[in-house]
RODRENSE-71156 format. One record per residue: residue in three letters; y, z, x of N, C-alpha, C in turn. Coordinates in steps of 0.05 Angstrom, whole numbers, padded with zeros to 5 digits, always signed. Example, Ala and Ser with C-alpha at 12.3 -4.5 7.8 and 13.67 -1.06 7.14 Angstrom:
ALA-00114+00156+00264-00090+00156+00246-00066+00156+00264
SER-00045+00142+00257-00021+00143+00273+00001+00157+00258
END
This chain:
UNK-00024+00000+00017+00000+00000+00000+00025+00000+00017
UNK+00022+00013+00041+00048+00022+00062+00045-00002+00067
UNK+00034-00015+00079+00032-00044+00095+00038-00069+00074
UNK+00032-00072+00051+00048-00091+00026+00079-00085+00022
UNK+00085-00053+00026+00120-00047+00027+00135-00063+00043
UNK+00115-00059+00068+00132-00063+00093+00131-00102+00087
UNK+00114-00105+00092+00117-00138+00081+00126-00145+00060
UNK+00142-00139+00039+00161-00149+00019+00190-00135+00031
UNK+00191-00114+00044+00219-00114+00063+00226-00132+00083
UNK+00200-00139+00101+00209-00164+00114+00223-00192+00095
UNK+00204-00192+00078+00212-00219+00071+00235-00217+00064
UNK+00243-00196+00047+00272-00193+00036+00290-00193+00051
UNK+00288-00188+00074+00302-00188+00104+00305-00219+00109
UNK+00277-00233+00111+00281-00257+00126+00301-00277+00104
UNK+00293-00267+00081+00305-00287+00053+00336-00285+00048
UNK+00349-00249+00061+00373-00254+00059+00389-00261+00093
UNK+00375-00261+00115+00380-00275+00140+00394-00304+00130
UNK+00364-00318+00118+00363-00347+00113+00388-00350+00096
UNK+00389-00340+00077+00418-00353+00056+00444-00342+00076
UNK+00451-00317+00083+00484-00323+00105+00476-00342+00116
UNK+00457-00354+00135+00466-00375+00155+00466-00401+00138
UNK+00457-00401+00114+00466-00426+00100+00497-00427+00094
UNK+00498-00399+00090+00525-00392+00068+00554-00401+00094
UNK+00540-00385+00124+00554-00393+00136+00563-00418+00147
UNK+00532-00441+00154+00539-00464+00161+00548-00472+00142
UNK+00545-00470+00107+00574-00492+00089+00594-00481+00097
UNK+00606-00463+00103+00632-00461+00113+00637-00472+00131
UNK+00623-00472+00161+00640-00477+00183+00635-00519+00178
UNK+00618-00532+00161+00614-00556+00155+00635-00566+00125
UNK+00641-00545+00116+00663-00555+00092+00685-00574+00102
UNK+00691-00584+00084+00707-00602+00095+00744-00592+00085
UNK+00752-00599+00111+00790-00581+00108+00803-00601+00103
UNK+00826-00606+00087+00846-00619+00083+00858-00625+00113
UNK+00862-00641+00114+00877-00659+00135+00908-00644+00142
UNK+00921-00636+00161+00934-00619+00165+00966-00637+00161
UNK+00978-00616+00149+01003-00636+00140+01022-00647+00157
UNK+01035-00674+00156+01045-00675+00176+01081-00667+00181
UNK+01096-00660+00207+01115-00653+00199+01133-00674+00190
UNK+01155-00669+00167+01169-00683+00158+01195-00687+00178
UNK+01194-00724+00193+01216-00732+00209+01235-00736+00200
UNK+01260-00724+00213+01282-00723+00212+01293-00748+00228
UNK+01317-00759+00212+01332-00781+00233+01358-00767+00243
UNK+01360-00782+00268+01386-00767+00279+01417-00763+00263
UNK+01427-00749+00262+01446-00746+00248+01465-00763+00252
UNK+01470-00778+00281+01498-00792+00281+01489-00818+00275
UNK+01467-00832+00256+01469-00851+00233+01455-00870+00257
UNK+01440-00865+00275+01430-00890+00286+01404-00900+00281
UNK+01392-00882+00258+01365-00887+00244+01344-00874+00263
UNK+01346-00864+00290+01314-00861+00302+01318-00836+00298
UNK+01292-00835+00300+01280-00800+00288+01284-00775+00314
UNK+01299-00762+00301+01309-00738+00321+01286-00726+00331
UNK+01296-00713+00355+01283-00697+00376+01287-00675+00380
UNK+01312-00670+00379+01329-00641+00387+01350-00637+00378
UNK+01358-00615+00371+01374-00607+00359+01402-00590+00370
UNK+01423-00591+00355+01443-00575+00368+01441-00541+00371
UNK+01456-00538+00399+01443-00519+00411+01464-00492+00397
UNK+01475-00495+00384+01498-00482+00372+01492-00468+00345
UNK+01493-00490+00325+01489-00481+00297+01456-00488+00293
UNK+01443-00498+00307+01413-00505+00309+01403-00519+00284
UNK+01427-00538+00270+01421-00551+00242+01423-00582+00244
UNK+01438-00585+00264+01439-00617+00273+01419-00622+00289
UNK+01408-00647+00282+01387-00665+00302+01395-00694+00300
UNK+01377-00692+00338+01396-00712+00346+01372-00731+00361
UNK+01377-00756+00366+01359-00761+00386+01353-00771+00423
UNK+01382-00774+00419+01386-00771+00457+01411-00748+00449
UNK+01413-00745+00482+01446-00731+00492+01466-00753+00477
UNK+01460-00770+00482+01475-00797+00477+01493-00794+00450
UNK+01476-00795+00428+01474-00793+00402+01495-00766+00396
UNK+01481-00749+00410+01499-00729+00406+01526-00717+00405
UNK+01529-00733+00428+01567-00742+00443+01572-00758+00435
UNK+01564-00772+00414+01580-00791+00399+01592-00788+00365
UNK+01568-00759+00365+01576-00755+00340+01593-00725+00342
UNK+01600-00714+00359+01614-00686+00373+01627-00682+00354
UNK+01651-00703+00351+01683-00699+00333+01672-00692+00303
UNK+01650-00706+00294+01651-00705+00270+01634-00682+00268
UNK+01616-00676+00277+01596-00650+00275+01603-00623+00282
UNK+01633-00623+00311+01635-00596+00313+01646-00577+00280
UNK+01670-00592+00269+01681-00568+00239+01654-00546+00226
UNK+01629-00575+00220+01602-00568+00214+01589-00550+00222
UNK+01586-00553+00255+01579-00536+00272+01587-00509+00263
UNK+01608-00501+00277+01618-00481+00280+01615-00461+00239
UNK+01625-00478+00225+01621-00464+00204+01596-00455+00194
UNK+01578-00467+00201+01543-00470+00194+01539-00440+00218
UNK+01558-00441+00247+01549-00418+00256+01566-00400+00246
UNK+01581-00403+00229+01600-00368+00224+01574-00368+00199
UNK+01566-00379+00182+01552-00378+00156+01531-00351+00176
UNK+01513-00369+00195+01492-00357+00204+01495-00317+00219
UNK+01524-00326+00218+01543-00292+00226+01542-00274+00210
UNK+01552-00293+00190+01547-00269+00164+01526-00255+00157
UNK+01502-00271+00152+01484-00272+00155+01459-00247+00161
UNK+01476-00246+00190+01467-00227+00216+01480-00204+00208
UNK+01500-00202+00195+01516-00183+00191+01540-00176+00215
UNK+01556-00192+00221+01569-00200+00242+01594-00214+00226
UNK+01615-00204+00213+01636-00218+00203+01668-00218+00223
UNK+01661-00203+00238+01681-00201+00260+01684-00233+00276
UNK+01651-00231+00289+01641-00254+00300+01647-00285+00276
UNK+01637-00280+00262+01637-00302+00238+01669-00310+00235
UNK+01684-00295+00240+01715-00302+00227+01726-00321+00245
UNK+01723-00316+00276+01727-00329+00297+01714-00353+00297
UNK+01688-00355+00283+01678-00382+00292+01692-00403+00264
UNK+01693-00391+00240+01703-00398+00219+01731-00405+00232
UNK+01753-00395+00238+01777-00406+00251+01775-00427+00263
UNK+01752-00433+00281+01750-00456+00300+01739-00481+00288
UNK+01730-00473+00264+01720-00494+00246+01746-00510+00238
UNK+01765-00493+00224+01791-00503+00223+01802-00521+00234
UNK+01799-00507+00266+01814-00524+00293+01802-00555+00295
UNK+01777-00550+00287+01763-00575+00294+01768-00593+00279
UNK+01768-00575+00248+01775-00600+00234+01801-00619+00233
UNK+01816-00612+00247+01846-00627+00251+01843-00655+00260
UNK+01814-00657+00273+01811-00684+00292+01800-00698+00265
UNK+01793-00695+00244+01781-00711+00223+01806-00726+00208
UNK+01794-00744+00198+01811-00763+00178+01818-00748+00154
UNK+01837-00749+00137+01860-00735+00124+01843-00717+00097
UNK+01820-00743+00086+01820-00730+00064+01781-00712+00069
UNK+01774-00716+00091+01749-00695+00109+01757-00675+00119
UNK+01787-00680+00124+01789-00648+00137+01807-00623+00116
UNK+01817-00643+00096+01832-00621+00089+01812-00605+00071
UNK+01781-00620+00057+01762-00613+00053+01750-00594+00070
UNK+01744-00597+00097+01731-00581+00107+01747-00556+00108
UNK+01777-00559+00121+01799-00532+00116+01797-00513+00100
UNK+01795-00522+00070+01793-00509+00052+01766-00491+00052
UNK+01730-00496+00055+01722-00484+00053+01722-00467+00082
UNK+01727-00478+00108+01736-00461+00128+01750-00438+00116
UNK+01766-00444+00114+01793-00418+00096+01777-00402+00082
UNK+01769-00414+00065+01761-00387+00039+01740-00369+00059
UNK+01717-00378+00076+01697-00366+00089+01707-00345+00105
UNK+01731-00346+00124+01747-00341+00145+01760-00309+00124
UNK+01770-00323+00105+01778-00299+00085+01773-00274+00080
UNK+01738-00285+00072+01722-00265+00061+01705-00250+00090
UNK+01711-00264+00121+01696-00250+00146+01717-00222+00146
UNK+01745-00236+00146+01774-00224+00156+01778-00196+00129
UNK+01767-00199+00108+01765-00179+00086+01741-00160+00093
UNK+01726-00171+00098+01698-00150+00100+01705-00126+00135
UNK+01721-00137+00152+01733-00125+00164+01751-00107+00171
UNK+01761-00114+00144+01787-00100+00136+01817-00101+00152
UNK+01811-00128+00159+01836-00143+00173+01851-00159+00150
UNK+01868-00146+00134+01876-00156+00107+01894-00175+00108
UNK+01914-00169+00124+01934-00189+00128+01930-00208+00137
UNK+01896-00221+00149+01886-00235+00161+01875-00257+00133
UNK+01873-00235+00133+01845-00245+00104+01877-00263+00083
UNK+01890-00243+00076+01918-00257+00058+01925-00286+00069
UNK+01926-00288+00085+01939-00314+00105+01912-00330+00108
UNK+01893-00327+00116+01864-00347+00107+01868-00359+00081
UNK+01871-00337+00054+01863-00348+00030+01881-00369+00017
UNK+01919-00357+00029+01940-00375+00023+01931-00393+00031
UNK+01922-00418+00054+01918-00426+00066+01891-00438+00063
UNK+01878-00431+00046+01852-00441+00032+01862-00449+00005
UNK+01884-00429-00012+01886-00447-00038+01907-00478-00026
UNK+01918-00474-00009+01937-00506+00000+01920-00523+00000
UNK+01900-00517+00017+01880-00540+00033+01867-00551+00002
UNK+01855-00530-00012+01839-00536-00042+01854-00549-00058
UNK+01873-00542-00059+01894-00568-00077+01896-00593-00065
UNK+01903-00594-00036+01894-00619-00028+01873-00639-00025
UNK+01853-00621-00030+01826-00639-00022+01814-00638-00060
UNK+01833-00625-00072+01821-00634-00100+01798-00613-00111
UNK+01800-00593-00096+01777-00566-00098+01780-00549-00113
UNK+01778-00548-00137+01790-00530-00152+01779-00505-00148
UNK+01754-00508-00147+01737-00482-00141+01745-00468-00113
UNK+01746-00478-00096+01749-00470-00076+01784-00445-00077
UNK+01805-00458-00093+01821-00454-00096+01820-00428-00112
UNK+01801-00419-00132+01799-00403-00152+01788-00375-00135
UNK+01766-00393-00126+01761-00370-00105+01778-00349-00081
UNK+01793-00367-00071+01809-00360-00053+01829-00340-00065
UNK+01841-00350-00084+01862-00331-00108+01845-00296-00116
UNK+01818-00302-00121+01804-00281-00126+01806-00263-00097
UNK+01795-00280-00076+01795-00258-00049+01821-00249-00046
UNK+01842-00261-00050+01874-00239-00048+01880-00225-00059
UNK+01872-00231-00090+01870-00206-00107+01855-00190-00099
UNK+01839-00191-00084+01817-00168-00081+01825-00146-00057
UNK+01838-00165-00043+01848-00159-00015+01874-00135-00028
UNK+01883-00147-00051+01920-00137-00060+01898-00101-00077
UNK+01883-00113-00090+01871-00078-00102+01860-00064-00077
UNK+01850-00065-00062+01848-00066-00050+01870-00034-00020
UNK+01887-00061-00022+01909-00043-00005+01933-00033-00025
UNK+01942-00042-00050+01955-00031-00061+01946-00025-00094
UNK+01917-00024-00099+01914-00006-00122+01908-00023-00140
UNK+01898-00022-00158+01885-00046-00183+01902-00051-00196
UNK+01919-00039-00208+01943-00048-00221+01954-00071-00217
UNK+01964-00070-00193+01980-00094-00175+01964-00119-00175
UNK+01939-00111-00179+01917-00145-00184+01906-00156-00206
UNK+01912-00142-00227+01911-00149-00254+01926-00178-00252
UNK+01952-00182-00257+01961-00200-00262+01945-00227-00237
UNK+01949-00219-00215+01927-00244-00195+01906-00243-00209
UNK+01887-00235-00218+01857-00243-00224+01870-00263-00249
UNK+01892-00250-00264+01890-00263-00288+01904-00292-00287
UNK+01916-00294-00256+01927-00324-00253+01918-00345-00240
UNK+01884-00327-00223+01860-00339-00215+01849-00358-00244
UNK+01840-00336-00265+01829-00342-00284+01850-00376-00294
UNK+01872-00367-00296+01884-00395-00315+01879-00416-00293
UNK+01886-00416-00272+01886-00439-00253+01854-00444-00257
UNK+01832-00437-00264+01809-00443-00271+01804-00468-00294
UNK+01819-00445-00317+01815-00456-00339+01829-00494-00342
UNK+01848-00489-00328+01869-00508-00326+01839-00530-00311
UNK+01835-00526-00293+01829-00545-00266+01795-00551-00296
UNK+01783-00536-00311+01759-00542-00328+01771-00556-00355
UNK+01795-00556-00358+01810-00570-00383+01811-00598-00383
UNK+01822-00605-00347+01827-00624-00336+01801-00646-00329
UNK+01768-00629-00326+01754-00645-00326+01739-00637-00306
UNK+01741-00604-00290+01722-00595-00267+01694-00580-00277
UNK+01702-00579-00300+01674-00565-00308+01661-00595-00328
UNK+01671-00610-00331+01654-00634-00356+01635-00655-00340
UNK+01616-00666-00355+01603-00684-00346+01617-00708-00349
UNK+01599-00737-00345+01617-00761-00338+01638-00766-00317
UNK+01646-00793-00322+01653-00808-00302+01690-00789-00296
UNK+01696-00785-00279+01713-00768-00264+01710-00735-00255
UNK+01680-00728-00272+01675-00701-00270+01663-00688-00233
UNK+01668-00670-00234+01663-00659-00209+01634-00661-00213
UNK+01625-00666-00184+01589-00657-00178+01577-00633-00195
UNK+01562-00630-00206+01544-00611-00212+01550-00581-00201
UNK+01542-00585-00179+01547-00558-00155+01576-00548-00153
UNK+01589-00569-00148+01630-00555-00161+01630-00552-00182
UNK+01629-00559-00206+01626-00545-00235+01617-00523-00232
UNK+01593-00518-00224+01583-00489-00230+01588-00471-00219
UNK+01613-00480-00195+01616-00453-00180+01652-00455-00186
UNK+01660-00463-00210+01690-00474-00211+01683-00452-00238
UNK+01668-00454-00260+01655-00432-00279+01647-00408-00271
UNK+01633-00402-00245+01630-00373-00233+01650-00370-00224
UNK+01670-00381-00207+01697-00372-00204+01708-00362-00224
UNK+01721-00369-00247+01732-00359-00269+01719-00340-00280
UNK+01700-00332-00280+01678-00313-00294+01690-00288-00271
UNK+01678-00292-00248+01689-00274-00229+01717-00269-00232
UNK+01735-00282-00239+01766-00269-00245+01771-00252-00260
UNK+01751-00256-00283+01751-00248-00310+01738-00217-00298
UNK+01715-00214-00295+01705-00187-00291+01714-00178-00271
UNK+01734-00190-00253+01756-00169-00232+01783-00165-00248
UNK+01779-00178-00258+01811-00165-00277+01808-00145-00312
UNK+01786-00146-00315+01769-00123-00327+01767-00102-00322
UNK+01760-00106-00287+01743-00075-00280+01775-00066-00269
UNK+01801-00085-00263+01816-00068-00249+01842-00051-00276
UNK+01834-00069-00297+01853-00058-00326+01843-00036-00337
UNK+01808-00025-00332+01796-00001-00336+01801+00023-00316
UNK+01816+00005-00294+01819+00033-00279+01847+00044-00275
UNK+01861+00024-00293+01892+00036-00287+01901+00036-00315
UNK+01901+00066-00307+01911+00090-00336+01929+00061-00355
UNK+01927+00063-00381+01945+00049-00401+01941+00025-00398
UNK+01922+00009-00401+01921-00014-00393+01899-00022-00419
UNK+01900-00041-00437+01884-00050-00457+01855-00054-00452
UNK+01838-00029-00447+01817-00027-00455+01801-00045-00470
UNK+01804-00050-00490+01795-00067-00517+01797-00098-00507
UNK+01821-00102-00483+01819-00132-00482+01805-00134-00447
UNK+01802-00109-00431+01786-00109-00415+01758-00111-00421
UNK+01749-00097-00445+01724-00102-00447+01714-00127-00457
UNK+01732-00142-00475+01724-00175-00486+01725-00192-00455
UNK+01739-00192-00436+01738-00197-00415+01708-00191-00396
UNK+01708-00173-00396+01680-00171-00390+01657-00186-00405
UNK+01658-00177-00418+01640-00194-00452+01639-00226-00436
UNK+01665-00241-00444+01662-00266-00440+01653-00277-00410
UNK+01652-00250-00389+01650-00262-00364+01607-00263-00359
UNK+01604-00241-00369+01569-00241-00381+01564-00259-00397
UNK+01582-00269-00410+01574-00295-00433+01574-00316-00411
UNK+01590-00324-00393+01588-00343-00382+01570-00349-00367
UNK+01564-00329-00351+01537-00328-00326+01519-00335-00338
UNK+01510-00326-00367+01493-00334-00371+01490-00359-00386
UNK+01508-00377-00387+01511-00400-00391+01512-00413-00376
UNK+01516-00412-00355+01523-00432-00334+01514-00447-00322
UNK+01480-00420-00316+01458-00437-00307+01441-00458-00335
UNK+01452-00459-00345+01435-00478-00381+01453-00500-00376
UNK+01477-00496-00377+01503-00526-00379+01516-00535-00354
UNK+01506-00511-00329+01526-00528-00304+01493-00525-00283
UNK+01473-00539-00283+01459-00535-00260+01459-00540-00235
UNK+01455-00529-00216+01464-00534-00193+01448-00551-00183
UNK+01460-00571-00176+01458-00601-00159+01447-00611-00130
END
């Protein structure tokens, strides 16, 4: 009887040996998907061959000689440099970021009239908000003036709305909510105005997708900074702070349904 045990434990031994090494050879014999390949990039300064290397700066441009690269310098440094203040922020580095955002500026001077005063403008507003988070205010004030110019010029409305909001924020800020009520609330109209005109509508003259919806979160954002700053300064209409609020939650959540980003 001991000797029939022991021989149905072998086999049960040899029977589960036999199935892992089956179990194992279908695996190491399965067959793998073919490994994906990486997706080529062409060089950025428009000469069609597929980049190699990339800039050593903002690490977002590719290029495919030195060649290529020094030919496209003028037009890539504004890029550059702002793509590296972005990556500052980022890091948590707005000191650093403000400086490179400045130079974005500088650079853009060498561009043709209606690329740079585009690039200026979002230079500016970025530069704004490094120079605010620092608490270099008077820095930050003179960025944003200087961001709503450039945004009127290059046709930015958003950009412009925004900028109006960072000085307000900058003005409660150093002199108390009160004093920014009326800015948030002249952010907000220059909104409404610039979405009356055709920055928030679809069709032929309407802004891209992506400026609409951040020309709508601008104004929304005015709206719930000039809310939260009429709740905090004694005597101030409550009742039309809170519809203010109201409509700025109404909007957000509209925005992403009627303005999607592009």
């Amino acid at each position: 009887m001991g000797s029939m045990k022991q021989a149905f434990l072998a086999a049960g031994a040899a029977a589960l040996a036999a199935a892992w090494w089956y179990y194992r050879r279908g695996k190491k014999t399965a067959s793998k998907p073919p490994p994906k390949k990486p997706k080529r990039q062409l060089c950025a300064c428009g000469c069609g061959k597929v980049a190699s290397m990339r800039c050593g700066r903002c690490k977002t441009a590719r290029y495919a000689t030195r060649e290529c690269q020094a030919s496209h310098a003028r037009a890539h440094a504004p890029v550059c440099y702002f793509d590296s203040g972005v990556q500052a922020m980022d890091a948590g580095e707005p000191r650093k970021a403000a400086k490179l955002f400045e130079t974005s500026v500088e650079k853009a001077d060498k561009l043709p009239q209606e690329e740079r005063v585009k690039r200026r403008s979002a230079a500016y507003l970025a530069q704004g908000r490094a120079r605010q988070m620092v608490k270099e205010f008077d820095a930050a004030l003179a960025a944003y003036a200087s961001g709503v110019k450039s945004a009127r010029a290059a046709n930015v409305p958003a950009d412009a709305v925004e900028c109006m909001v960072g000085a307000a924020n900058v003005v409660r800020a150093t002199d108390g909510a009160a004093a920014a009520i009326e800015l948030f609330a002249a952010a907000a109209a220059r909104a409404d105005e610039a979405i009356a005109s055709g920055g928030a509508r679809r069709g032929p003259g309407a802004l891209p997708g992506a400026e609409a919806t951040r020309l709508v979160a601008a104004r929304a954002s005015a709206w719930a900074n000039q809310a939260t700053s009429m709740l905090a300064t004694p005597g101030s209409d409550a009742r039309r702070a809170k519809a203010l609020l109201k409509r700025a939650l109404d909007a957000r959540e509209a925005m992403a349904k009627y303005y999607p980003t592009s």
